[in-house]
MARKE-865695 format. One record per residue (C-alpha): residue in one letter; x, y, z. Coordinates in steps of 0.02 Angstrom, whole numbers, padded with zeros to 5 digits, always signed. Example, Ala and Ser with C-alpha at 12.3 -4.5 7.8 and 13.67 -1.06 7.14 Angstrom:
A+00615-00225+00390/S+00684-00053+00357/
This chain:
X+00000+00000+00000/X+00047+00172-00052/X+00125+00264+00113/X+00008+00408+00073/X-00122+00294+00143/X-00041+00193+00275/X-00163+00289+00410/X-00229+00250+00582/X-00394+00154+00571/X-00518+00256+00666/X-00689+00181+00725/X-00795+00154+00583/X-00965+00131+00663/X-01031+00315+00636/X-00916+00352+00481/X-01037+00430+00395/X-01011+00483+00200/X-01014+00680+00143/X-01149+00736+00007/X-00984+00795-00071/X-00897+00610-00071/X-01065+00517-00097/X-01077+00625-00258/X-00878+00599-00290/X-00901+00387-00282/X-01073+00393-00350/X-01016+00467-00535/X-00849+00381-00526/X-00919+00220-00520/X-01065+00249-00643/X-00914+00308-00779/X-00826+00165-00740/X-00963+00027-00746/X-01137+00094-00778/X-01200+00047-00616/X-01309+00207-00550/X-01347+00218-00349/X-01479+00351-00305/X-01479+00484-00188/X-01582+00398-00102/X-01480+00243-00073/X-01327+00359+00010/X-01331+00228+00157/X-01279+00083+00025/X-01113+00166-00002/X-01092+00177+00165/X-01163+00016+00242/X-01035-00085+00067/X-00881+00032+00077/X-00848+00033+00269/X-00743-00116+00275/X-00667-00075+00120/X-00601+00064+00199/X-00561-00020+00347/X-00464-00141+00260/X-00362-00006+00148/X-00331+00095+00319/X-00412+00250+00259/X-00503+00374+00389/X-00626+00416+00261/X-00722+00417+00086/X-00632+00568+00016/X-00448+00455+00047/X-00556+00291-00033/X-00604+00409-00186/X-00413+00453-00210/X-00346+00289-00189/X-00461+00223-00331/X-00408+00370-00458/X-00224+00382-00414/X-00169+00223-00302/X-00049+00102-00411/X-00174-00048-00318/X-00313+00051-00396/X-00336-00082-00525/X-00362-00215-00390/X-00477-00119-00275/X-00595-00070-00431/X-00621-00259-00441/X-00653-00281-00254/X-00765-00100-00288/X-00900-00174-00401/X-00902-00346-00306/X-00962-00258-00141/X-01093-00146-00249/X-01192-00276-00330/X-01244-00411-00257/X-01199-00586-00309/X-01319-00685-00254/X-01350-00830-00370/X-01356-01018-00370/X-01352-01161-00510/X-01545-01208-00600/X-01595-01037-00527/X-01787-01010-00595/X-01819-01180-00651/X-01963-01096-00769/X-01855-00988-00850/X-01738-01127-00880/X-01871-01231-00940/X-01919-01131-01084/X-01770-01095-01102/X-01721-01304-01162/X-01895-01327-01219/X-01925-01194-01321/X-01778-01064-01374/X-01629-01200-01369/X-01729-01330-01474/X-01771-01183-01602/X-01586-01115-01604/X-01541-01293-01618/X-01659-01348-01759/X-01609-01194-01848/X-01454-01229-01852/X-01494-01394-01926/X-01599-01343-02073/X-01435-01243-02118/X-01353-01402-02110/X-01217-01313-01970/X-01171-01366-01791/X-01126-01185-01733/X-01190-01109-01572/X-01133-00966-01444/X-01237-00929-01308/X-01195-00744-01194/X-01201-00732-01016/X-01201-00557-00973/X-01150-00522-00804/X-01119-00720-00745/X-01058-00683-00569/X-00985-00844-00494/X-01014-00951-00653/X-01158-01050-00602/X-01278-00963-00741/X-01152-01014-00907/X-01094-01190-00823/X-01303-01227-00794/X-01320-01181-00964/X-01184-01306-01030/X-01253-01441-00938/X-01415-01416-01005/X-01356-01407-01176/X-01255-01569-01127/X-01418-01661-01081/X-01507-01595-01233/X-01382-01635-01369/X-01277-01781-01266/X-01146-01873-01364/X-01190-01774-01509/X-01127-01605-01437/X-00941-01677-01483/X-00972-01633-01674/X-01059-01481-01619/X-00920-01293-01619/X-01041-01222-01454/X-00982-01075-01365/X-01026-00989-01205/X-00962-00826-01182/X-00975-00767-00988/X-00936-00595-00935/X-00938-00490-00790/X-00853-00318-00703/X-00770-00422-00582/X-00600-00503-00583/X-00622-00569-00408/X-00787-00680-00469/X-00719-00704-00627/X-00578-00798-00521/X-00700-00887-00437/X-00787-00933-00588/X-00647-01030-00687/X-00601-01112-00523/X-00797-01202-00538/X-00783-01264-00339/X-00948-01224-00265/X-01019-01264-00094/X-01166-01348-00046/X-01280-01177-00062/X-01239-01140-00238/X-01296-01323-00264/X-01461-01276-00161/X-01582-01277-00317/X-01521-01385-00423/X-01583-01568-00445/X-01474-01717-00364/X-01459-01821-00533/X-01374-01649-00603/X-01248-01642-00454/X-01235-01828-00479/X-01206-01796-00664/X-01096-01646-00687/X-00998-01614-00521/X-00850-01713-00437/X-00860-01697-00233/X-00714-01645-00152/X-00709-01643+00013/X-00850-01555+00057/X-00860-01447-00093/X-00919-01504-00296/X-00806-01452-00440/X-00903-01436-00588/X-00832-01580-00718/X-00710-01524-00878/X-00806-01573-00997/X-00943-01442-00946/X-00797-01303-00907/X-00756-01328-01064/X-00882-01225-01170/X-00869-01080-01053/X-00748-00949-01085/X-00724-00822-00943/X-00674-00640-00965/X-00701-00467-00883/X-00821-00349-00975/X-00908-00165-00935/X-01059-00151-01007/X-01015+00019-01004/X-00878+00012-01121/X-00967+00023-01317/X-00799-00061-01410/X-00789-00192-01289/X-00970-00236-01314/X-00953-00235-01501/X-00813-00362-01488/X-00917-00513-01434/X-00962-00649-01559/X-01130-00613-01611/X-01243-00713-01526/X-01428-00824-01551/X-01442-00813-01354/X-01417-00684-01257/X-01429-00685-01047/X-01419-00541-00955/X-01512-00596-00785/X-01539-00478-00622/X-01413-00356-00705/X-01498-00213-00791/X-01579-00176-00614/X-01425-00093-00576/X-01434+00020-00727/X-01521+00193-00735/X-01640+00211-00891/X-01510+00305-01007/X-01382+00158-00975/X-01527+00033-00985/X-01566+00073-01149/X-01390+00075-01218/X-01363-00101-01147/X-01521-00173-01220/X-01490-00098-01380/X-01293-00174-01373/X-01388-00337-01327/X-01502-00312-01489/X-01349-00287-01610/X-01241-00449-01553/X-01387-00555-01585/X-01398-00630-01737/X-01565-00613-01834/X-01714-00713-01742/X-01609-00724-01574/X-01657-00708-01418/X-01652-00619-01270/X-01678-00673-01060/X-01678-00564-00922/X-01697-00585-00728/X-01897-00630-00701/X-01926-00457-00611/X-01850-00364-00756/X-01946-00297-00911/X-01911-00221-01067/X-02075-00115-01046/X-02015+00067-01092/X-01838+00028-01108/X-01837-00040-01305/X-01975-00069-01427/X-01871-00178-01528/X-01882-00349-01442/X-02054-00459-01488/X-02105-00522-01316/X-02130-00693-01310/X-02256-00774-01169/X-02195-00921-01076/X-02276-01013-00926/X-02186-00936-00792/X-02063-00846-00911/X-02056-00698-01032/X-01925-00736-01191/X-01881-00565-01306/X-01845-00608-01487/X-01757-00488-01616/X-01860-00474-01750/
C-alpha cells in the first residue's frame, strides 16, 4: 500500500459519508461501470464501503475516492469496488421456469435452426455471470439436450462480468453446498466431482465456457463479442439507470444474430426501455426475440 495511505484506522461505526464524497463515488463508479446508486440509497455506499475502507486503512471516503483514481493498487480495488456494490447472489438451476423454456423452447429452435442450415454452430452470452453458475447450468443443459452429439457440435458460451475477483472464482468451478441448493441431485450426480466437502463442476462442462471481464459500459468492448442467437443478461440491468438501460439493451439487440433471443432476470422488463424486442409469453417466463 501506497505510504500516502498507511493511516490509523479510526472507529468506523458512525463514519458517515459527505454529500460531497457520496456525489464523488457515485459518478466515478457509474463512468466506470454503468452501475447508478440514487440519492436515495446514500446509506448503500456507506453500509458496502466501510470495510473496504477499513481494510485499505483509510479514515474516510474522500482518501477511498483518491486511492481508486491515483493508487498504483487502484486496479485491484476497482475489482473488489463493483463486487461489494452488486450483489452476487445466485445459485445453479436458478428459476427452473425460465430454464425450462429456455431447453424446451428457445434452445430446441436455435438448435433446429441450425440444422436446417445443415451447421453445428452455437454461442450462447451470459451477461453479467457472477460466480459461473448461470453459463456452467447452461452447458449442462445443452449437454443433456444434445448428449454425445454435442462432440461434433463448435458451441460456445461466452460469460462476462465487471469483476476479476468472481471471474476468479468462476474458472475455479468449486462451489459449496448452497450454490448447489436448487439444483436437482441427478445434475450434481451428473456434472460435479465432490471434493471434500465442496463439488467441482466436471471439464467437460468447463469446457464450453470462456471467462473474461467486460463493462457493459464500455461500447468497443461490447461490439467485440461474437454475435450471438442467445443472449442472458439476468438480475443485471436492475442496476442500470434508464439512459444506460437502454444503451445495454440496444448493445444486446446488435450482437444477436437475426431471430435471437433475449432473457432477463424474471422481475425485469423491457416495458419502456426498447421497442425492438417481440415479447414472447412463456408459462412462468417472458422470452424477447429480435425481429
Amino acid at each position: 500500500m501506497s505510504s500516502l495511505f498507511a493511516k490509523t484506522s479510526l472507529g468506523r461505526k458512525d463514519l458517515k459519508i459527505s454529500d460531497s464524497e457520496f456525489v464523488q463515488l457515485r459518478d466515478f463508479i457509474y463512468s466506470n461501470s454503468g452501475i447508478y446508486i440514487a440519492d436515495n440509497r446514500k446509506y448503500l455506499l456507506e453500509n458496502r464501503l466501510g470495510g473496504r475502507l477499513k481494510a485499505l486503512n483509510l479514515k474516510d471516503f474522500g482518501e477511498y475516492y483518491y486511492y481508486l483514481r491515483y493508487d498504483s493498487k487502484r486496479r485491484d480495488e476497482l475489482s473488489r469496488l463493483f463486487e461489494v456494490v452488486t450483489t452476487n447472489e445466485t445459485s445453479f438451476y436458478r428459476n427452473p421456469p425460465q430454464l425450462k423454456v429456455f431447453q424446451e423452447k428457445v434452445l430446441a429452435e436455435a438448435i433446429e435452426e441450425q440444422r436446417k442450415k445443415n451447421q453445428k454452430r452455437l454461442h450462447i452470452w451470459s451477461a453479467g455471470c457472477s460466480t459461473g453458475e448461470e453459463p456452467y447450468t447452461l452447458s449442462m443443459i445443452l449437454h443433456d439436450v444434445l448428449g454425445s452429439e454435442i462432440r461434433s457440435w463448435s458451441v460456445r458460451i461466452t460469460a462476462n462480468d465487471l469483476s476479476e475477483a468472481v471471474l476468479d472464482s468462476a474458472k475455479e468451478a468449486l462451489y459449496t453446498d448452497y450454490a448447489l441448493r436448487t439444483t436437482p441431485k441427478e445434475k450434481i450426480a451428473k456434472f460435479f466431482d465432490q471434493e471434500g466437502d465442496k463439488y467441482r463442476v466436471k471439464p467437460e462442462v468447463r469446457r464450453l465456457v470462456s471467462f473474461g471481464p467486460i463493462n457493459l459500459n464500455d461500447r468497443m468492448a461490447v461490439k467485440r463479442v461474437e454475435r450471438s442467437q442467445i443472449v442472458f443478461c439476468r438480475n443485471v440491468i436492475i442496476y442500470f439507470d434508464d439512459d444506460m438501460k437502454k444503451r445495454v439493451i440496444s448493445a444486446f439487440y446488435d450482437n444477436l444474430q437475426p431471430g435471437g433471443f433475449l432473457l432477463i432476470g424474471h422481475s425485469e422488463s423491457l416495458h419502456n426501455i426498447s421497442r425492438a424486442f417481440k415479447p414472447e409469453h412463456h408459462p412462468g417466463a417472458i422470452v424477447y426475440r429480435k425481429v
